[in-house]
MIDOSE-860962 format. One record per residue: residue in one letter; x, y, z of N, C-alpha, C, O, CB in turn; residue number from 1. Coordinates in steps of 0.05 Angstrom, whole numbers, m for minus. Glycine has a CB too. Layout:
# residues N
 pamar    npx    npy    npz   capx   capy   capz    cpx    cpy    cpz    opx    opy    opz   cbpx   cbpy   cbpz loza
     A      X      Y      Z      X      Y      Z      X      Y      Z      X      Y      Z      X      Y      Z  NUM
...
END
This chain:
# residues 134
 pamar    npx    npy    npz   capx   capy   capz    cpx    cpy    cpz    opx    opy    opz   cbpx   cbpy   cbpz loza
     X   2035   1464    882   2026   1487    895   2045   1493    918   2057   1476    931   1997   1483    906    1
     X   2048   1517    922   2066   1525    945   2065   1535    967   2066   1559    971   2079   1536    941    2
     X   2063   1518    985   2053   1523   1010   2064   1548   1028   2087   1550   1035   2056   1501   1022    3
     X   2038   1570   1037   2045   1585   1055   2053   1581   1074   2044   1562   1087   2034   1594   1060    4
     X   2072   1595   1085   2081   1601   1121   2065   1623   1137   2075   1645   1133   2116   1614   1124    5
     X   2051   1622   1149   2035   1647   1166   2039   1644   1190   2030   1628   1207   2005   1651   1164    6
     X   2059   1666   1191   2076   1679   1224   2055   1696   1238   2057   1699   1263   2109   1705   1218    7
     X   2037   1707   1226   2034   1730   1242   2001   1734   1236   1989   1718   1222   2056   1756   1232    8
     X   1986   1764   1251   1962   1761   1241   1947   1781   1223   1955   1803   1217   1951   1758   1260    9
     X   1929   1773   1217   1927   1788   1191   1914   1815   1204   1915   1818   1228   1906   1772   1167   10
     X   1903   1836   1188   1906   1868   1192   1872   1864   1206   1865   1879   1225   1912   1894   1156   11
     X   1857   1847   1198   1834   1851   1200   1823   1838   1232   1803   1845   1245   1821   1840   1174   12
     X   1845   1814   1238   1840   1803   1263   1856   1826   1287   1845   1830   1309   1853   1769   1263   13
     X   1873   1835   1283   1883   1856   1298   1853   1874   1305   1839   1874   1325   1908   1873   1279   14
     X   1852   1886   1286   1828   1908   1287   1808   1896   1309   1805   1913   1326   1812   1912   1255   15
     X   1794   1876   1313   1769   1853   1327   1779   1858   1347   1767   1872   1363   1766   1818   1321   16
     X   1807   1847   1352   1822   1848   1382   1811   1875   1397   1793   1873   1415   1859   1852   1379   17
     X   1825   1904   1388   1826   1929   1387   1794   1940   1394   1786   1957   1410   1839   1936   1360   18
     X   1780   1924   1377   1748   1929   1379   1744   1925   1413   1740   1940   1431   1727   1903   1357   19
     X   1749   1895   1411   1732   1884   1440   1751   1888   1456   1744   1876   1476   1720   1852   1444   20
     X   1777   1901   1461   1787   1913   1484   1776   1942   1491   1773   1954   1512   1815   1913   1482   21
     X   1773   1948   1468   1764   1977   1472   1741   1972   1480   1740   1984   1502   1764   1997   1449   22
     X   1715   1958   1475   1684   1964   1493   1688   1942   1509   1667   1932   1517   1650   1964   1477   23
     X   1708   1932   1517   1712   1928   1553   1728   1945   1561   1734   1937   1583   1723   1901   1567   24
     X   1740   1965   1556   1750   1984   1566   1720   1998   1581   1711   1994   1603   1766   1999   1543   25
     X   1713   2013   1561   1683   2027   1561   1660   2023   1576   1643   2040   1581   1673   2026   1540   26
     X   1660   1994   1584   1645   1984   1604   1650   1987   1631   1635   1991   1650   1644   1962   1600   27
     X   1684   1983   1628   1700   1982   1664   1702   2011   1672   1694   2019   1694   1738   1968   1665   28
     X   1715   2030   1650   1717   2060   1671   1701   2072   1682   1710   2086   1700   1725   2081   1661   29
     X   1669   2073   1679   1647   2082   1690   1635   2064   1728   1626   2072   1749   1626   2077   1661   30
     X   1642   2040   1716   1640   2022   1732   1667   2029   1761   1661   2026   1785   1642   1994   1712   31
     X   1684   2035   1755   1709   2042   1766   1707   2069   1782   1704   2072   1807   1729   2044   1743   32
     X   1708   2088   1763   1694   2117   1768   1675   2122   1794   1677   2140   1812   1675   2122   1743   33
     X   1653   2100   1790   1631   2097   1806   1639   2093   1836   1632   2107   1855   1613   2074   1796   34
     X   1659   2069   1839   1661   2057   1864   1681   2075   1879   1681   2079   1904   1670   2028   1861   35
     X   1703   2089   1855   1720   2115   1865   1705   2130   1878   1710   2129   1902   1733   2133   1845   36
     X   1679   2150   1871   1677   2162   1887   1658   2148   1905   1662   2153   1929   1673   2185   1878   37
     X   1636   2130   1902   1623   2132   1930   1655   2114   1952   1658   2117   1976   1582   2109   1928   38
     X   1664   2105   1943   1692   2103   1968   1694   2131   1983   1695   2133   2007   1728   2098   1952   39
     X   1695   2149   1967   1700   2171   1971   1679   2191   1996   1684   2209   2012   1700   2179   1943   40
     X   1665   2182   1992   1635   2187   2003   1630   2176   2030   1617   2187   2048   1614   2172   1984   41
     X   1647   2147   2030   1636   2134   2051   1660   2142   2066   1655   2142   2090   1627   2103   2049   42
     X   1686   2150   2060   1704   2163   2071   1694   2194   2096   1696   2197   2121   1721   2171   2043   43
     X   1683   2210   2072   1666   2232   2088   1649   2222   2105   1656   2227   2128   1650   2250   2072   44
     X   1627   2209   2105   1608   2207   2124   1628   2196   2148   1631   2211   2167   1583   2187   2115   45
     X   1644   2168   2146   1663   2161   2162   1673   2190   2183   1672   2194   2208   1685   2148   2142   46
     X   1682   2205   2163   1703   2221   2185   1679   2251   2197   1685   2263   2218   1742   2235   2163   47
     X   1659   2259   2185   1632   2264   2199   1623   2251   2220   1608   2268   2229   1614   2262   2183   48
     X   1621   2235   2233   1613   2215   2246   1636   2213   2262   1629   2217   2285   1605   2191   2231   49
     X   1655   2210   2262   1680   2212   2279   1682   2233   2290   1689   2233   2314   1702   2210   2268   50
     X   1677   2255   2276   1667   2286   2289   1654   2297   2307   1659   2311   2326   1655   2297   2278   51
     X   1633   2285   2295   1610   2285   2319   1613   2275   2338   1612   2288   2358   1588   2278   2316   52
     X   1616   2247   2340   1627   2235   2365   1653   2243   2384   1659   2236   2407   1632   2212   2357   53
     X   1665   2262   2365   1685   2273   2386   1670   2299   2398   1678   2302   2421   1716   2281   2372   54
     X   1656   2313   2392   1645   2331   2399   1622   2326   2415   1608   2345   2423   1642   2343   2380   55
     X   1616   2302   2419   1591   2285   2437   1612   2289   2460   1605   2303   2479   1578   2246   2427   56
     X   1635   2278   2461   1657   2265   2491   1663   2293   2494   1660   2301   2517   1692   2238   2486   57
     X   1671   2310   2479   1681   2338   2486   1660   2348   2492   1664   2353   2516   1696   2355   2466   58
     X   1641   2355   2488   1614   2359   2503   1611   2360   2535   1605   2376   2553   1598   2336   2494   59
     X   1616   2337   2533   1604   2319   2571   1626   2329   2581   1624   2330   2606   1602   2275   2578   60
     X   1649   2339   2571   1675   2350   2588   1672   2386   2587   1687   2403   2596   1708   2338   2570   61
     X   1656   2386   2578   1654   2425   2569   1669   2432   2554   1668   2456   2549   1659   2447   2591   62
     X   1684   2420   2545   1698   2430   2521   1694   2432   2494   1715   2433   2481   1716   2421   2521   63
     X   1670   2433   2479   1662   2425   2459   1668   2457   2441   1661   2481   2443   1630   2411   2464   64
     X   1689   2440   2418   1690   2466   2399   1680   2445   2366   1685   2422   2359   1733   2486   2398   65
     X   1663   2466   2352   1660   2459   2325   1677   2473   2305   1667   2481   2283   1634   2461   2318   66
     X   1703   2477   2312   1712   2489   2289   1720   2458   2271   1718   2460   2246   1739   2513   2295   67
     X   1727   2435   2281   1738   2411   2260   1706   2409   2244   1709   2397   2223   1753   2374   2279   68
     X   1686   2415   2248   1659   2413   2231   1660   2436   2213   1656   2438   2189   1631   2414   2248   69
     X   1666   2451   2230   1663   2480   2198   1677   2477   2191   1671   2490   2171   1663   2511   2194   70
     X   1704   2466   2185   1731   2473   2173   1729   2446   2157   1748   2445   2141   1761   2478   2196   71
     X   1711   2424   2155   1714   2403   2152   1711   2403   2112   1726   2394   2094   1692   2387   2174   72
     X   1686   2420   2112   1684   2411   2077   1720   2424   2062   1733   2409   2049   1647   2437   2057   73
     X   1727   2449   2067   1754   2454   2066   1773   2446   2067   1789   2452   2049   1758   2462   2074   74
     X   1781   2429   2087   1802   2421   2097   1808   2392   2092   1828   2383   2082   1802   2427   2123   75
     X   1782   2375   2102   1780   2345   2107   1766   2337   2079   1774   2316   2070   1761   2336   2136   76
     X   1745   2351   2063   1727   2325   2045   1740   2321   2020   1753   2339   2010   1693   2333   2037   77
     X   1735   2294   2008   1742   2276   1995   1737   2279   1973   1752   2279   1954   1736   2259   2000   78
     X   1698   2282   1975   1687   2281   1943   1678   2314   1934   1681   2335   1946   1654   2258   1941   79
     X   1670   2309   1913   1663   2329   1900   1640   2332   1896   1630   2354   1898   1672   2330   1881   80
     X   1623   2306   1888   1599   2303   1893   1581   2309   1908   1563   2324   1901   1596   2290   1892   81
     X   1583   2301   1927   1571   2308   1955   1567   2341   1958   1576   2358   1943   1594   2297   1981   82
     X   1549   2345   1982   1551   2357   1987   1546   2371   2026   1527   2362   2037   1542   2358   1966   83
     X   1566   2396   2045   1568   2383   2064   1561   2411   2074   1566   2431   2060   1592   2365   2070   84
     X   1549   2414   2097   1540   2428   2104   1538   2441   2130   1520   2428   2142   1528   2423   2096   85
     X   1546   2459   2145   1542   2469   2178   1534   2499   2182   1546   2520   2182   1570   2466   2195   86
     X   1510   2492   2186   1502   2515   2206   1485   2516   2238   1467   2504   2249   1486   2532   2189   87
     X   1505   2543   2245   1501   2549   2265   1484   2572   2269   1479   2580   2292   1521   2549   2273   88
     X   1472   2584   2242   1459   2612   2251   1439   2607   2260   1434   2622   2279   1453   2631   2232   89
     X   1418   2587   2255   1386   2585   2265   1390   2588   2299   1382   2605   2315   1369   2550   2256   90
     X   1405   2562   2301   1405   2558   2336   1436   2555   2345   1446   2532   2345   1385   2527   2348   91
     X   1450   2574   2352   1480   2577   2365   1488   2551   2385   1510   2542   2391   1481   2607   2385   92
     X   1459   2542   2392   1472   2524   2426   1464   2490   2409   1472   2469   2418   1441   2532   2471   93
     X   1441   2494   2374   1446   2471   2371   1453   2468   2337   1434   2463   2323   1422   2457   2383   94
     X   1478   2469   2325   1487   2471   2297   1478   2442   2293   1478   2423   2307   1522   2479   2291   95
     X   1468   2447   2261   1462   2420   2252   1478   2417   2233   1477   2434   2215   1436   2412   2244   96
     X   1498   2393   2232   1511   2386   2200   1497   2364   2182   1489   2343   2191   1543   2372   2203   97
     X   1495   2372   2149   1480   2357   2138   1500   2342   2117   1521   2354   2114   1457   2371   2127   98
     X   1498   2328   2109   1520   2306   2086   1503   2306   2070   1481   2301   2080   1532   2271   2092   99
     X   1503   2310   2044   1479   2299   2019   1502   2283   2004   1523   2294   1997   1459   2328   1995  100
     X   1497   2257   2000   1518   2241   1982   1505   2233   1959   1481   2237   1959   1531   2217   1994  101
     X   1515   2223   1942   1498   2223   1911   1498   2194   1907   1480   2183   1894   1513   2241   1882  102
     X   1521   2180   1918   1515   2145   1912   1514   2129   1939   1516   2104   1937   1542   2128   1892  103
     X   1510   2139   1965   1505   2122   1983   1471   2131   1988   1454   2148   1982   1528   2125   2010  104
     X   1474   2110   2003   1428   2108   2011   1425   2096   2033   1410   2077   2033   1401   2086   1989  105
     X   1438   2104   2053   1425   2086   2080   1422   2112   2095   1425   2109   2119   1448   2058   2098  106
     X   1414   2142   2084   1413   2162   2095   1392   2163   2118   1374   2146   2118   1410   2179   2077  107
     X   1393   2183   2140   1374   2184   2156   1349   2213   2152   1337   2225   2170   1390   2183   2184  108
     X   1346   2218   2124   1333   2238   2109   1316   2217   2098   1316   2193   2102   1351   2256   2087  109
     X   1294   2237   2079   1264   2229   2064   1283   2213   2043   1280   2189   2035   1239   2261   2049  110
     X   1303   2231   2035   1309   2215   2012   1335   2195   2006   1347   2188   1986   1309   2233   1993  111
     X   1336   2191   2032   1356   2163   2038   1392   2168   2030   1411   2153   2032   1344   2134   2014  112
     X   1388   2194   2023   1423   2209   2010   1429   2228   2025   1450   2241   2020   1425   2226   1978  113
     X   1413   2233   2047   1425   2259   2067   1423   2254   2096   1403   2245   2107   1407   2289   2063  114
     X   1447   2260   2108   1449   2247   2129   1451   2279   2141   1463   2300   2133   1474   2221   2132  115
     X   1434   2272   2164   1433   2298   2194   1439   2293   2218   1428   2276   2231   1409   2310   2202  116
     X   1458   2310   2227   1465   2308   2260   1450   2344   2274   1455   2367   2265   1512   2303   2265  117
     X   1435   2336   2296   1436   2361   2311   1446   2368   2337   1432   2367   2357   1415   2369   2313  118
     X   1474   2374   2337   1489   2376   2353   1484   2378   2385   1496   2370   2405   1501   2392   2343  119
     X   1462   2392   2382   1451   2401   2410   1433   2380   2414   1427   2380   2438   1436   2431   2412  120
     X   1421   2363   2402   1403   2339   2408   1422   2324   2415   1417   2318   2439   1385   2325   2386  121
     X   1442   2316   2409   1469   2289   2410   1477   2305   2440   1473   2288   2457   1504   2287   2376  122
     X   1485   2328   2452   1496   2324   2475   1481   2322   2502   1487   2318   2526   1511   2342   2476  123
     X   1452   2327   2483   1431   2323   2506   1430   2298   2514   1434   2293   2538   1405   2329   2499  124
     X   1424   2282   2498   1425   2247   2500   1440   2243   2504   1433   2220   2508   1422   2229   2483  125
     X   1471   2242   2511   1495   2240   2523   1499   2246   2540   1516   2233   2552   1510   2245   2516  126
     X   1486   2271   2554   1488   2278   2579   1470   2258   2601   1476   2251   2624   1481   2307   2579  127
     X   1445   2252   2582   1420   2243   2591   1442   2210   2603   1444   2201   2626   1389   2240   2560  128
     X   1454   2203   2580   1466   2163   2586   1493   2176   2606   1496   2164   2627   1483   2135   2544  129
     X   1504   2189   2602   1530   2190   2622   1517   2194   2655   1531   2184   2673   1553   2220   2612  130
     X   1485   2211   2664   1475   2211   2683   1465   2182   2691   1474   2172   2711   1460   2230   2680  131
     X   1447   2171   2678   1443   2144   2682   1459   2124   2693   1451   2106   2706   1440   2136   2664  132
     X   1490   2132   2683   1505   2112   2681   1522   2116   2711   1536   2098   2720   1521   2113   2652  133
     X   1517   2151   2729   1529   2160   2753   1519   2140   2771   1526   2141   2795   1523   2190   2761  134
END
């Protein structure tokens, strides 16, 4: 009998390979996807929050402008998801900005995905600790 040499692999073990790379493929991009955008997310709230707080210190100095808040979903945001929000029509002396994010939850809303600042509440309480502090 004459013995085979087998170099290489056959058509059918290739294919198996191909299988189970492909549904771990399929498992990871969603998983991937996911953490892309809420990164993304926690980016916005980040630089919301940086906002406000500059507009708290610009405040106590009289200089307080909100155009980096209105200009912010435009100019500055990240995700797509989300969603970001400023108005000033109800009350001129107090604009509220709202964040609705779709994969973070430590919100200060009913439903733990929307975060609210009211601008005119934050410089009150700032004015209130910078007096305290005279």
């Amino acid at each position: 009998m004459k013995k085979m040499n087998k170099k290489g692999f056959t058509l059918i073990e290739m294919l198996v390979v191909i299988a189970i790379i492909a549904i771990l493929v399929a498992i990871v991009i969603p998983t991937v996807t996911n953490a892309t955008e809420k990164a993304k997310q926690a980016t916005d709230l980040a630089n919301i929050r940086s906002l406000v707080a500059q507009y708290q210190i610009d405040s106590l100095s009289g200089e307080a402008d909100t155009t980096a808040l209105k200009e912010f979903k435009t100019k500055s945001m990240k995700s797509t998801k989300a969603d970001y929000s400023f108005d000033d029509t109800t009350d001129p002396d107090a604009p509220v900005v709202t964040y609705k994010a779709t994969l973070l939850e430590d919100g200060n809303g009913t439903d733990k995905k929307t975060y609210t600042w009211t601008l005119g509440d934050l410089v009150a309480d700032a004015t209130e600790a910078a007096g305290e502090h005279s």
